[in-house]
C-alpha positions as CSV (number, residue, x, y, z in Angstrom):
1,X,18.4,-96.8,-114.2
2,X,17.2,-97.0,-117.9
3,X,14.4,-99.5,-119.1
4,X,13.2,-99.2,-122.6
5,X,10.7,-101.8,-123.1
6,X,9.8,-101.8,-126.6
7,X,6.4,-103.4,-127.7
8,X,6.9,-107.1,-129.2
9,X,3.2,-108.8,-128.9
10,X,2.8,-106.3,-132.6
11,X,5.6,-105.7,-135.4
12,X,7.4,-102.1,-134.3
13,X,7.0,-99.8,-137.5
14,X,8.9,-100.4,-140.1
15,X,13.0,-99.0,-140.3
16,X,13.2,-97.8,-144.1
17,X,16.7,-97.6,-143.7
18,X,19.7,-100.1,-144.4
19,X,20.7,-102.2,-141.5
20,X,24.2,-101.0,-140.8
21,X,25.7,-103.2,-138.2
22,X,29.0,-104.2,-136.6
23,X,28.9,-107.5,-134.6
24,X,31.5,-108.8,-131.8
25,X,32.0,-112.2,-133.8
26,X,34.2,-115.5,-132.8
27,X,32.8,-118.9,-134.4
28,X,31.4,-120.0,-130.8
29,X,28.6,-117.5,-130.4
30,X,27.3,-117.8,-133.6
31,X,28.0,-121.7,-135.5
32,X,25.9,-124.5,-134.8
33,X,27.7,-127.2,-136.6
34,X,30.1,-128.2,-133.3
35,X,30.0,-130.8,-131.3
36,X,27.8,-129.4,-128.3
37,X,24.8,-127.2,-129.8
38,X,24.0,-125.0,-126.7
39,X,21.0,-122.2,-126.9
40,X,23.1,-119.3,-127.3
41,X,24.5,-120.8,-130.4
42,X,21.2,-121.3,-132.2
43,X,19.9,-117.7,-130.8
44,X,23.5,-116.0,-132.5
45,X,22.4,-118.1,-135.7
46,X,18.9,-116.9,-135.6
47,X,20.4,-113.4,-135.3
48,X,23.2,-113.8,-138.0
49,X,21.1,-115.3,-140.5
50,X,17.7,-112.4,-140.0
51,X,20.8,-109.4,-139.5
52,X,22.5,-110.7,-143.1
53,X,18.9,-110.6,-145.0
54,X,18.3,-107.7,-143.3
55,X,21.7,-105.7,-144.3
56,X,21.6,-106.6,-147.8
57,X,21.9,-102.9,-149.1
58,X,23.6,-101.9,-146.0
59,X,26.6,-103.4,-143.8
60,X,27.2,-106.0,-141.8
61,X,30.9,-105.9,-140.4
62,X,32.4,-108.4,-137.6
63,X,34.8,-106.9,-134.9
64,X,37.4,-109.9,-134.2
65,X,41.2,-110.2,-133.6
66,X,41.9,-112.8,-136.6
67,X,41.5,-112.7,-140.0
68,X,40.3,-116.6,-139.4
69,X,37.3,-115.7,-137.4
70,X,36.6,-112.8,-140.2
71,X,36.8,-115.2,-143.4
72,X,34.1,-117.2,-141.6
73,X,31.9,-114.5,-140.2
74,X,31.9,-113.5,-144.2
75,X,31.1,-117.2,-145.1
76,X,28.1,-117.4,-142.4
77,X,26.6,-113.9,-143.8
78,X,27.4,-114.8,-147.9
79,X,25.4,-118.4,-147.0
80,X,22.3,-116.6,-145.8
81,X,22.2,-113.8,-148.1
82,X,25.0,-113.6,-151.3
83,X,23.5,-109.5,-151.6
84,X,25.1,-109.1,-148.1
85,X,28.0,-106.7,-147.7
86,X,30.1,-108.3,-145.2
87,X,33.1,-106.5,-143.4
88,X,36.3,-106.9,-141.3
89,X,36.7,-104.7,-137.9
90,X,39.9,-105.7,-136.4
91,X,39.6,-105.5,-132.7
92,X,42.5,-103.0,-132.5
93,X,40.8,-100.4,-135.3
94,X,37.5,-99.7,-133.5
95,X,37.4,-96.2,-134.4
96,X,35.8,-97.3,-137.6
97,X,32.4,-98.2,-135.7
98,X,31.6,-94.5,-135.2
99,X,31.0,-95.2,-138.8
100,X,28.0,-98.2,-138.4
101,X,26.8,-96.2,-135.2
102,X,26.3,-99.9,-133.3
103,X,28.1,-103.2,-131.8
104,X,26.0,-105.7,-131.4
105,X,27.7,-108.3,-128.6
106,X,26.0,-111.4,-128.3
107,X,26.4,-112.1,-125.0
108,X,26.0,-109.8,-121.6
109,X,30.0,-109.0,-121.8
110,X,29.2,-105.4,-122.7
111,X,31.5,-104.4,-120.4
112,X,34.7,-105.2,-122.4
113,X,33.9,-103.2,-125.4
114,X,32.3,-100.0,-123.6
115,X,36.4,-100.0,-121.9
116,X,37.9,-100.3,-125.5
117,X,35.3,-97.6,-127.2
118,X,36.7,-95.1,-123.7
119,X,40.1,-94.7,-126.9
120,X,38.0,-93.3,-129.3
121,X,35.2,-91.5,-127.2
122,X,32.2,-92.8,-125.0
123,X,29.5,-91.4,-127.2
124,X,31.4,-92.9,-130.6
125,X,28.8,-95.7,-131.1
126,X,26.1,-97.4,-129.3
127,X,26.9,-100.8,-127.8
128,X,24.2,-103.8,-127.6
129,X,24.4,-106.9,-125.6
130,X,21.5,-109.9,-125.0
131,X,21.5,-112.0,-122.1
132,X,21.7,-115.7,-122.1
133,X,21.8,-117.5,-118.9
134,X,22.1,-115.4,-115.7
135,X,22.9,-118.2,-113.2
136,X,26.6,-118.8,-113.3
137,X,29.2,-117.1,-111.3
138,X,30.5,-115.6,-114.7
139,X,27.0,-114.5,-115.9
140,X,26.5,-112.7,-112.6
141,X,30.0,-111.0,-112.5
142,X,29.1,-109.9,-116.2
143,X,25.7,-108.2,-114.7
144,X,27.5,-106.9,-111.9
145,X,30.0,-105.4,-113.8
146,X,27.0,-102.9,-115.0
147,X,27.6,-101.0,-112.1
148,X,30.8,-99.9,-112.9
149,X,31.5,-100.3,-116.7
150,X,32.2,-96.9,-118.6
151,X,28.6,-97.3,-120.3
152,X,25.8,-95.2,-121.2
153,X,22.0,-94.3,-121.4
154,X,22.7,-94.8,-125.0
155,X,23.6,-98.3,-124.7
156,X,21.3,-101.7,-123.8
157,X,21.4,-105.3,-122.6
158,X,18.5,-107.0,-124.1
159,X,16.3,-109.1,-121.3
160,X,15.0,-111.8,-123.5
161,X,12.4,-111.8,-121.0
162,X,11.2,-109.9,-117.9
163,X,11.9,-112.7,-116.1
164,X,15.5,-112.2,-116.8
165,X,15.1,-108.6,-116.4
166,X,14.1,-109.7,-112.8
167,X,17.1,-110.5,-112.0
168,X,19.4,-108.7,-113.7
169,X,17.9,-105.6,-112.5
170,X,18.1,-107.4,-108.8
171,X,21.8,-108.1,-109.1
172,X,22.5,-104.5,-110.2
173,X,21.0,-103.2,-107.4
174,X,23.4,-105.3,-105.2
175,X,26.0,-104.1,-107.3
176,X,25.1,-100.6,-106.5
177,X,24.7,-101.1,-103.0
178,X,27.8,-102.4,-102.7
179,X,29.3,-99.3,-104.4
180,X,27.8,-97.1,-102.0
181,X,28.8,-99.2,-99.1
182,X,32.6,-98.6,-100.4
183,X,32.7,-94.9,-101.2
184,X,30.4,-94.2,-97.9
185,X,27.9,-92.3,-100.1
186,X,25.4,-92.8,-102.8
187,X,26.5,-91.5,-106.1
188,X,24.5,-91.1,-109.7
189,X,26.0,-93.9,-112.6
190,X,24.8,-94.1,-115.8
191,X,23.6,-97.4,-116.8
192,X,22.8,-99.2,-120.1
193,X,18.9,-99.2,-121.2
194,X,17.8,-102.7,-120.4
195,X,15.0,-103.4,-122.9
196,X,12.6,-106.6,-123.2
197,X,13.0,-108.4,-126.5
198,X,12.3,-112.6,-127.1
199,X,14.7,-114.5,-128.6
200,X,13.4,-115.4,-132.2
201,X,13.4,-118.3,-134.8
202,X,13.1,-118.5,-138.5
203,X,9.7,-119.8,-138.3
204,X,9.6,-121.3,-141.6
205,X,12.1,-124.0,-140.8
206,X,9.5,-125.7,-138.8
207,X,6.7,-126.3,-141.0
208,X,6.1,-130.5,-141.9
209,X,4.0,-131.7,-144.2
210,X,1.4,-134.6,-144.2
211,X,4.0,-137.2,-146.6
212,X,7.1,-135.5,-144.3
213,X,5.2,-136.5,-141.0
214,X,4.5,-139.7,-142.0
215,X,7.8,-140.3,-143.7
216,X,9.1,-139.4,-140.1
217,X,6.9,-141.6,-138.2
218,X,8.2,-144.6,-140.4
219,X,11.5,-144.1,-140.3
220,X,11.2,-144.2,-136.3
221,X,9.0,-147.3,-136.1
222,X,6.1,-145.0,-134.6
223,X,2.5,-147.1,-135.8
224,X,-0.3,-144.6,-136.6
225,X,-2.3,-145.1,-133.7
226,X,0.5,-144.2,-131.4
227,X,0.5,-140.7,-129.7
228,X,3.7,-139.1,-130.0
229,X,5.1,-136.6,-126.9
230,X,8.3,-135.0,-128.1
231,X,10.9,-133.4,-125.9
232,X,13.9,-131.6,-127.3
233,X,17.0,-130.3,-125.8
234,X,20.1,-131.4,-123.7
235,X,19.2,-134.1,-121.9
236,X,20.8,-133.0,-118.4
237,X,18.5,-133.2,-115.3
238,X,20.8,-130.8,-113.6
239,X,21.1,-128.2,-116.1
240,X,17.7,-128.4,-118.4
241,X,15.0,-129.9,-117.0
242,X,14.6,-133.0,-114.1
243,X,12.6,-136.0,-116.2
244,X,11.2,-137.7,-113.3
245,X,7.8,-135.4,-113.4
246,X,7.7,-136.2,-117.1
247,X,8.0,-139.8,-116.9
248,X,5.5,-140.1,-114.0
249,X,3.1,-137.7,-115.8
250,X,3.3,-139.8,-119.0
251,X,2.9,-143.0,-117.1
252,X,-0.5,-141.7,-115.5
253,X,-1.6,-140.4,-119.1
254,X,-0.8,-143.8,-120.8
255,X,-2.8,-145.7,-118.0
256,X,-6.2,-143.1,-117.6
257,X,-6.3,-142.9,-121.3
258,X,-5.3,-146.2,-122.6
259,X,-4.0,-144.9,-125.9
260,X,-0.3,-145.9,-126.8
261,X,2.5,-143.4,-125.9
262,X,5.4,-142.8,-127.3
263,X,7.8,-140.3,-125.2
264,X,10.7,-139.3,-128.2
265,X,13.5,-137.6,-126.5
266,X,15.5,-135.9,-129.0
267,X,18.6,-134.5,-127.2
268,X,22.5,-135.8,-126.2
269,X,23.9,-136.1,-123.1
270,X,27.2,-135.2,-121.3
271,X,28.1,-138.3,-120.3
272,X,27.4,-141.8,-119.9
273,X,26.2,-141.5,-116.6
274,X,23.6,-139.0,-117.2
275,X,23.0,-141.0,-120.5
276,X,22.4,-144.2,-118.4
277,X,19.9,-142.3,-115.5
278,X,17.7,-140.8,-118.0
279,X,17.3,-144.4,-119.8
280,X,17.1,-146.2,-116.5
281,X,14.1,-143.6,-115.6
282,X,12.1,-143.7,-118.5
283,X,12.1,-147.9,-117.7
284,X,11.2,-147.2,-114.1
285,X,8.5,-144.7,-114.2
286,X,7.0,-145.1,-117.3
287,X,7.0,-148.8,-117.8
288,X,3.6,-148.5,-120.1
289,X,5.5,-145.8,-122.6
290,X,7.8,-146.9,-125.1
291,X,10.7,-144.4,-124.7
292,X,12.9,-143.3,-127.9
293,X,15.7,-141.1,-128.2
294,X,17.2,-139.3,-130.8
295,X,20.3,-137.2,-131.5
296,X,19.5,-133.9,-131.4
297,X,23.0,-132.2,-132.2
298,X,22.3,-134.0,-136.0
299,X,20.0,-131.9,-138.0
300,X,18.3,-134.8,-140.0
301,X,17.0,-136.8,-136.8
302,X,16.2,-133.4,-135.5
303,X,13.8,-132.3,-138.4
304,X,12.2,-136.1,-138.4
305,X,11.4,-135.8,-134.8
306,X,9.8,-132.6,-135.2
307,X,7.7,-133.8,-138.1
308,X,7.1,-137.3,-135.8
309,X,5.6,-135.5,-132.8
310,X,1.8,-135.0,-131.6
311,X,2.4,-132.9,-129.0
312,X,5.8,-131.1,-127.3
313,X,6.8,-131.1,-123.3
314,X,9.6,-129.7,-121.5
315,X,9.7,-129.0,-118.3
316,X,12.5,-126.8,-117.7
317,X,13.2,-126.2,-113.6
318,X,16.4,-124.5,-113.2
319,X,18.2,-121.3,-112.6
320,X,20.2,-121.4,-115.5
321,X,17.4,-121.0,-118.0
322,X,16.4,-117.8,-119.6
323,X,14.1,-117.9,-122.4
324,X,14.0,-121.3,-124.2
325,X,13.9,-121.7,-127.6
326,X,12.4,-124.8,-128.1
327,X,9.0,-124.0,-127.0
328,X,8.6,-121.6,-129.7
329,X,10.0,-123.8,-132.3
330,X,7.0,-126.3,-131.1
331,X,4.5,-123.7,-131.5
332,X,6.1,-123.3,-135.1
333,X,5.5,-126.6,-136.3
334,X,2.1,-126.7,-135.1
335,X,2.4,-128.7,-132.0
336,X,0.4,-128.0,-128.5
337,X,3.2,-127.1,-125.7
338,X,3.0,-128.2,-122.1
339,X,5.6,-126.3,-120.1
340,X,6.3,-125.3,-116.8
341,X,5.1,-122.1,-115.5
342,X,9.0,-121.2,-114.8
343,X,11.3,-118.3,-116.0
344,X,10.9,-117.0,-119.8
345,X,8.1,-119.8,-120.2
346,X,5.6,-118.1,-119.0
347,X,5.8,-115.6,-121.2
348,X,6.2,-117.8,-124.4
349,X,3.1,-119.8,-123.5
350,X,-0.3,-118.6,-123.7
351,X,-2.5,-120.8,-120.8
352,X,-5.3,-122.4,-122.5
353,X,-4.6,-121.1,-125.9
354,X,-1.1,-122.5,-126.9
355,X,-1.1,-125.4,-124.8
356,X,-0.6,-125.3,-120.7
357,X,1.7,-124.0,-118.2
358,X,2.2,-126.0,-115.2
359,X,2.5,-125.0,-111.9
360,X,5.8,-124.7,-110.4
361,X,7.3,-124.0,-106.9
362,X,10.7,-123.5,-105.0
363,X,12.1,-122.3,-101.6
364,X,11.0,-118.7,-100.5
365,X,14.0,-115.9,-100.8
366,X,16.7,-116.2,-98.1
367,X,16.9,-120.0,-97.5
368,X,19.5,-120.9,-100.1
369,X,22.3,-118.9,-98.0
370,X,24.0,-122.0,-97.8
371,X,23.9,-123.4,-101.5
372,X,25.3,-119.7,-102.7
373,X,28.1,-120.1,-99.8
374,X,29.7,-123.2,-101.1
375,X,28.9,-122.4,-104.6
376,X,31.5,-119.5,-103.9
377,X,34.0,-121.4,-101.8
378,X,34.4,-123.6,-104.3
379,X,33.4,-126.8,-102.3
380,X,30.9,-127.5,-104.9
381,X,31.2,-126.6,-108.3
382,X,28.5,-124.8,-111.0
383,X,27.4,-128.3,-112.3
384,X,26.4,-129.1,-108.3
385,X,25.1,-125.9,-107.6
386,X,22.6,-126.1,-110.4
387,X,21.6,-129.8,-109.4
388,X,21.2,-129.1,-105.7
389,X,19.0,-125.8,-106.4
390,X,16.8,-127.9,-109.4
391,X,16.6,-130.9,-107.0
392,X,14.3,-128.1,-104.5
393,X,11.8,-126.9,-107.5
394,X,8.5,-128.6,-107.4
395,X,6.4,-129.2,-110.3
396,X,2.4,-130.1,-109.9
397,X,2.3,-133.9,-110.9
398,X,-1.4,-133.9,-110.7
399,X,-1.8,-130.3,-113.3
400,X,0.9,-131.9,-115.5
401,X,-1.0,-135.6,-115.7
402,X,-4.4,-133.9,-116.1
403,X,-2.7,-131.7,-119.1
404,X,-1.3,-134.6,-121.0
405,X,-4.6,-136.4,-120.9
406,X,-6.6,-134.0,-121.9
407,X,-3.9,-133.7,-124.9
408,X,-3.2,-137.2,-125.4
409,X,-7.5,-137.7,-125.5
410,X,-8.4,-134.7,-127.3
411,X,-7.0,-134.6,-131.4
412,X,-9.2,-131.3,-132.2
413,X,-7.4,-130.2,-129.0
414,X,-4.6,-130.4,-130.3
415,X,-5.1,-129.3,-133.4
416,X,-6.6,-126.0,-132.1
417,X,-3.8,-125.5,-130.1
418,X,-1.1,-126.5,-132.5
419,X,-2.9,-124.0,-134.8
420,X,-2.8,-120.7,-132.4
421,X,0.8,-121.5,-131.1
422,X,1.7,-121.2,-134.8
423,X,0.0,-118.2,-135.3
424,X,1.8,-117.0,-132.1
425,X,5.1,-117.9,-132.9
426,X,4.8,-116.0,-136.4
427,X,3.3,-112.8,-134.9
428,X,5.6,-112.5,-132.2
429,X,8.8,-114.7,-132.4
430,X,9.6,-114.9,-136.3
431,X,13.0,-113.2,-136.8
432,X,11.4,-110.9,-139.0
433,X,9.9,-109.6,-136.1
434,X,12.3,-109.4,-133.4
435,X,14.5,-108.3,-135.9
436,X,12.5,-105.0,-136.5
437,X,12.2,-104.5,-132.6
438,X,16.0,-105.1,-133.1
439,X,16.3,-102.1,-135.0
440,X,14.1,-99.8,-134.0
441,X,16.3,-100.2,-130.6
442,X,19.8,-99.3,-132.4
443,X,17.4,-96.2,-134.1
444,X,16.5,-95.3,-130.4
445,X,20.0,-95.3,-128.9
446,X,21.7,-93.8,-131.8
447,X,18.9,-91.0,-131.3
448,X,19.7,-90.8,-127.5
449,X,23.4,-90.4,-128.4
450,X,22.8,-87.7,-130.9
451,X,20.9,-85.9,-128.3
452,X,23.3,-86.0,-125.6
453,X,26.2,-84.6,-128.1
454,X,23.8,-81.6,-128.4
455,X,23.3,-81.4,-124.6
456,X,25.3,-79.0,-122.4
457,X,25.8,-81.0,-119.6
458,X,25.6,-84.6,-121.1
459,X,28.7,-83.1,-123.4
460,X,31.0,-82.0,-120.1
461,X,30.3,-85.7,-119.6
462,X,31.3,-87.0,-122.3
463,X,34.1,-85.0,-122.2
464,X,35.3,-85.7,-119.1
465,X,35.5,-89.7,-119.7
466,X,38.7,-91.4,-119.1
467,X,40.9,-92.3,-122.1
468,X,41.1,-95.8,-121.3
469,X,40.2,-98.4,-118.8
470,X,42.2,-98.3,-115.9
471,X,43.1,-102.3,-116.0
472,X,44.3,-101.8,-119.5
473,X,47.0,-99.1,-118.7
474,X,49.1,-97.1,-121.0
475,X,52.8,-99.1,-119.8
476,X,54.7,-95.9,-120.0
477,X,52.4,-94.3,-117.5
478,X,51.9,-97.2,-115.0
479,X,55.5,-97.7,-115.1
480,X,56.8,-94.0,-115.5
481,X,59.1,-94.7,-112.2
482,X,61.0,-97.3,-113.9
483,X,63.4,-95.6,-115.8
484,X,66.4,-93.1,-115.4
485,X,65.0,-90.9,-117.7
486,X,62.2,-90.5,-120.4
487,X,62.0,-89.9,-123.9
488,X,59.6,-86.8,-124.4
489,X,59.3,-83.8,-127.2
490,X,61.5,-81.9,-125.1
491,X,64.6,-84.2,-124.6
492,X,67.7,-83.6,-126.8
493,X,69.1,-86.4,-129.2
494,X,72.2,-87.4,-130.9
495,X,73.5,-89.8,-132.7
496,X,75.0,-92.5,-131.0
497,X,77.5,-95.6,-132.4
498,X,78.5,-94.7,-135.6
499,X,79.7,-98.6,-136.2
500,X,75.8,-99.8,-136.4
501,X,74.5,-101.1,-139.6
502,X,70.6,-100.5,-139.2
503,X,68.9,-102.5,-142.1
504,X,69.8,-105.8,-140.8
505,X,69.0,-104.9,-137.7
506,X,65.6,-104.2,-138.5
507,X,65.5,-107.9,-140.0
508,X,66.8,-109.4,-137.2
509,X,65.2,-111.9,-135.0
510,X,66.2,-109.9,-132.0
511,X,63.8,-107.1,-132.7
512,X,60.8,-109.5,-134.0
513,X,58.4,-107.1,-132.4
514,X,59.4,-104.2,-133.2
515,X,57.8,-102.9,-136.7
516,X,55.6,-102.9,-139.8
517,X,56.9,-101.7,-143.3
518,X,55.7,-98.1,-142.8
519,X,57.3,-98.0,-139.4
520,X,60.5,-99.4,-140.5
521,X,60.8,-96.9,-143.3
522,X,60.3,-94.1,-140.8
523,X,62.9,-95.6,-138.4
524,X,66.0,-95.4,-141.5
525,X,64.8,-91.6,-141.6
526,X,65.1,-90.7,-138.4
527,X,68.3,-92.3,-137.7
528,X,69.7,-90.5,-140.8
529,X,67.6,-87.1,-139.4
530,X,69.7,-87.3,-136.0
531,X,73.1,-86.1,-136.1
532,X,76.5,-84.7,-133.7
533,X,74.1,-81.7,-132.7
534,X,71.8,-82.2,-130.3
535,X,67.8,-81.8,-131.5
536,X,65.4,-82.2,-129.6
537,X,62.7,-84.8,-130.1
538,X,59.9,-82.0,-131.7
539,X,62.2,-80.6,-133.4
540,X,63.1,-83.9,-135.2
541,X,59.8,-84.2,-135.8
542,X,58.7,-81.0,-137.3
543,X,62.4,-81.5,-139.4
544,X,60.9,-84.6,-141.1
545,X,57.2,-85.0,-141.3
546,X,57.3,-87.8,-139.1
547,X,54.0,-87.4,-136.3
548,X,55.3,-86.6,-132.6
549,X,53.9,-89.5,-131.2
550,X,55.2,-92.2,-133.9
551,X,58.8,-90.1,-133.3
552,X,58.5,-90.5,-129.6
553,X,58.3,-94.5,-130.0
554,X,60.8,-94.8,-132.8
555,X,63.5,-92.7,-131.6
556,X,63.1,-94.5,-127.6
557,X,63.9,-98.2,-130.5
558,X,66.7,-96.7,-131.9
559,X,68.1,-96.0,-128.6
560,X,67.4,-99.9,-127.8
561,X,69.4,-100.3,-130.7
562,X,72.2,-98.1,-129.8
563,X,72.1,-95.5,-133.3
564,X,71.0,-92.7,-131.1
565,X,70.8,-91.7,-127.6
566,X,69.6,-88.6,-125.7
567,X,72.1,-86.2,-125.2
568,X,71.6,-84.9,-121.8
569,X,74.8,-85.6,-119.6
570,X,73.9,-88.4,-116.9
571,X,76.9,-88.8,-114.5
572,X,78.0,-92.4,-114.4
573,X,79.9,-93.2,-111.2
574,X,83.1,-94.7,-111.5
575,X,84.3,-98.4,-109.8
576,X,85.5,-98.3,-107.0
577,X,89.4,-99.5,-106.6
């Protein structure tokens, strides 16, 4: 096991280099303009947008299937910086990223592209992946997957916080317990660096003015001597944070301090039932707090309830969080945080200083057998699973009333705090930060690579790697049994029918799949290349320039097609009478 924890509470030196980068790209991972804005989609725009300033004398290239996916990735990287050199990877011409040295993935799937980089050599380029959430059964199959993935010391899946690398390490450990079970013995694996780097934000973006704020304020009804407490996110008490300790919390704050409340929810919901709980909550346990909501998926009532707020909560409680954003874009505009003491949290959020993390509490290890039992039958489903573990996670009402009070009391409070979580979000979280800790981690394992090529042992290795993953076969070998005979650089040809017109044949429906220009060039000379003699199939190659492999293929078509067929006598049985 590999852990590379690179310092992020202080700028990593400088990289005087150009940033040259390929990144595993489809329009999901990485655009925030669709209907459902999730965390990972913000976090790949964060990276996009700091990765495009930050390659504008270098090279920023996207590895995708579709020429589609491509023309946007270009679009996204040309919006954020026109000096950006953006370029096109297809998925099935990876050799090219021994060229940019890394593939950044920007999820934990890092398994999929350390199989396709076994074709062109497992020290070609250094892969990197960053975790999102680690709670669903995909997410966990992803980790798992470590354990057996064809990946190496010179590869890394960034924990966005050590909470995460908690469990992630945890679940590999299964993983290889499992292993060792199975083979009866414990055996050495190498395994991807798993370093500690925060999520970032473009800190900038966050920063309101005195005429924005009060323009805000206005434009939501909010009077001056109202106290605004601002949470943003999905609004989904099963999958982001339970309100009821909120709304209690803000009840008791409105009533022991006797100022006037204002709880501005900016956020969208599933579904009209979850729409309809949260509303109906707010009503019931908060009476004395006039409760607003805004949509959060639309960028203008997003920046105006930034600008409107006094203060930030959220109160996240469930497995599926990782790191969470939002907090940090609080600190950025200046706002006091009051968070749980919960997951990546607690590592955002500086007790005391930034604002104040409340306690939190949950079953001990070993009781929720049961929830992880039907989770995997099936008899409840990942929505449920989440719900029923949140419903069991305790957070101290009487810490989180006494925090808002002292907030919702105390203006040079907040100011103070507002003022050090900004500081705090620059120092550490800006992108132009992470970024940096970014890159000195692809100059790390690009350095690790370079030293295992020089390595005796590490090069037997290497070496010694598989060709390809074993679930993506080569046809031809998985199904070698299948045919009477095969086509190799020793079998004789001849011509066959001599009634077989080939140029239409190559435009005809029928063979659809069968070529590109170059290939369909190749396949007239051939066919004219095999005559009444038989040749065998090297020989036909060295005859006309034509590589083995490529005459292999196109010779084992034109037997499809009937022009040629290998001469070696087969003995047909005749019908019997």
């Amino acid at each position: 096991m590999f852990d590379l924890e690179l310092p992020v509470a202080a700028a990593p030196r400088a990289v005087a280099s150009p940033l040259r980068l390929a990144v595993r790209f489809e329009p999901d991972g990485f655009a925030v303009d669709g209907a459902k804005l999730m965390g990972r989609q913000a976090a790949g725009n964060g990276f996009l947008r700091a990765a495009a300033h930050a390659a504008a004398d270098g090279e920023l290239a996207c590895v995708t299937a579709g020429r589609a996916s491509a023309e946007r990735f270009a679009g996204m990287v040309k919006g954020f910086s026109p000096a950006a050199r953006a370029s096109w990877v297809p998925t099935n011409a990876m050799d090219r990223l021994g060229l940019l040295g890394t593939l950044y993935n920007p999820d934990a799937a890092i398994a999929v592209p350390a199989s396709m980089r076994l074709r062109s050599g497992v020290d070609a380029w250094s892969i990197v992946g960053v975790t999102h959430t680690t709670a669903s059964e995909q997410a966990m199959a992803l980790t798992g997957a470590l354990s057996t993935a064809p990946l190496m010391p010179w590869d890394a899946l960034i924990c966005t916080s050590r909470s995460v690398l908690g469990t992630v390490t945890s679940v590999i450990e299964e993983a290889e317990e499992h292993l060792a079970w199975r083979r009866g013995t414990r055996k050495a694996s190498w395994m991807p660096q798993l370093p500690v780097i925060p999520l970032g934000i473009h800190t900038g973006d966050f920063a309101a003015t005195e005429s924005a704020k009060a323009a805000a304020r206005a434009a939501l009804g909010i009077a001056e001597d109202e106290i605004v407490v601002l949470f943003v996110g999905r609004l989904s008490f099963h999958a982001k944070a339970h309100p009821h300790a909120m709304y209690r919390a803000m009840e008791a704050a409105a009533r022991r301090s006797g100022k006037k409340l204002v709880l501005l929810q900016c956020g969208w919901f599933s579904n009209d039932f979850i729409d309809a709980a949260f509303r109906e909550g707010a009503a019931r346990y908060c009476p004395s707090v006039r409760a607003l909501f805004t949509d959060g998926r639309d960028a203008e009532a997003r920046g105006r309830s930034w600008a409107a707020a006094d203060l930030f909560i959220s109160l996240s409680d469930n497995i599926q969080e990782t790191f969470g954003l939002v907090p940090i874009e609080a600190m950025a505009a200046s706002l006091p945080v009051v968070v749980t003491d919960w997951d990546g949290y607690r590592e955002l959020v500086r007790h005391g200083v930034d604002g104040f993390r409340i306690p939190t509490s949950a079953p001990e290890a070993g009781t929720g057998a049961r929830l992880a039992r039907d989770f995997e039958a099936g008899t409840i489903n990942y929505d449920h699973y989440c719900g029923k573990a949140s419903q069991l996670v305790g957070v101290d009402h009487g810490a989180l009333a006494d925090a808002l009070v002292r907030l919702v009391e105390d203006p040079e409070l907040r100011r103070r705090m507002g003022e050090a979580g900004r500081g705090h979000a620059r120092s550490r979280f800006d992108w132009s930060v992470v970024m940096a800790s970014y890159r000195a981690l692809f100059e790390e394992l690009a350095s690790v690579r370079m030293q295992a090529r020089g390595d005796r042992d590490m090069r037997r290795i290497v070496e010694s790697a598989p060709k390809a993953s074993p679930v993506w076969p080569d046809p031809f070998r998985a199904f070698a049994h299948y045919p009477t005979r095969s086509i190799g650089p020793n079998m004789p040809m001849v011509a066959g029918a001599t009634d077989i017109d080939l140029a239409p044949l190559l435009e005809d429906r029928l063979f659809a799949f069968a070529h590109g220009k170059e290939e369909a060039e190749n396949t007239v000379r051939l066919a004219a290349a095999v005559g009444a003699n038989p040749m065998t199939v090297a020989e036909i190659a060295a005859s006309t320039g034509v590589a083995l492999r490529d005459v292999v293929l196109i010779l084992s078509r034109l037997t499809k097609i009937g022009s040629v067929r290998p001469a070696d006598e087969i003995e047909v049985p005749s019908a019997e009478r």
